[in-house]
Phi, psi and omega in degrees: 000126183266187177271342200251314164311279203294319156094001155213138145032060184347188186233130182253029166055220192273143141248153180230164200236116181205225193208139186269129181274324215193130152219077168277318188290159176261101188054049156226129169236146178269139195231150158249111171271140180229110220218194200185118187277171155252111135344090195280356181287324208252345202041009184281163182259132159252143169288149166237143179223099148293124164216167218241131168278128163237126169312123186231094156329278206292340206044077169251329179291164191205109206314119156115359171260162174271135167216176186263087177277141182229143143317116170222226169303168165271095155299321175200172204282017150226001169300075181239029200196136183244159181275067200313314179172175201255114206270319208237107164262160185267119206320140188275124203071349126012313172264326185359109156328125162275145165311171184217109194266145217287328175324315203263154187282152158305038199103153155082179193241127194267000000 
């Protein structure tokens, strides 16, 4: 039975929204999801981060972008999520070094 027999939808399961850490690997990108917890000692809000191996077909992500991850099947032994699209792309020069002017002190009080 195909989708087109049957008249419904595949389930297109959870997605999360989060930011590529490492796209080292060939169409796998490390994505960081990050959400906010309640502290139950302190009642204060904490950031939490996770992150997640995502399937990238295509290689199109690039570190420093937001993209959109769905669950899916298990590809491989830590791989359980593809990459749905790229929401955000990431500002260009952003990891750069800034230059360093040579002039100026290391620190310390002159």
């Amino acid at each position: 039975m195909t989708e087109e027999t049957t008249g419904r939808a595949r389930p297109s399961g959870v997605t999360k929204v989060g930011v590529v850490v490492s796209h080292s690997g060939t169409k796998t990108a490390v994505v960081r999801v990050a959400r906010t917890v309640g502290h139950r000692a302190y009642r204060r809000y904490v950031k939490r981060s996770a992150r997640f191996m995502a399937h990238d077909e295509r290689n199109l992500c690039k570190v420093g972008d937001t993209v959109e991850i769905v669950e899916s099947r298990p590809l491989s032994a830590r791989k359980r999520w593809r990459v749905r699209k790229v929401v955000r792309a990431a500002v260009a020069g952003l990891h750069e070094e800034a230059p360093q002017d040579e002039g100026a002190p290391r620190g310390g009080v002159r």
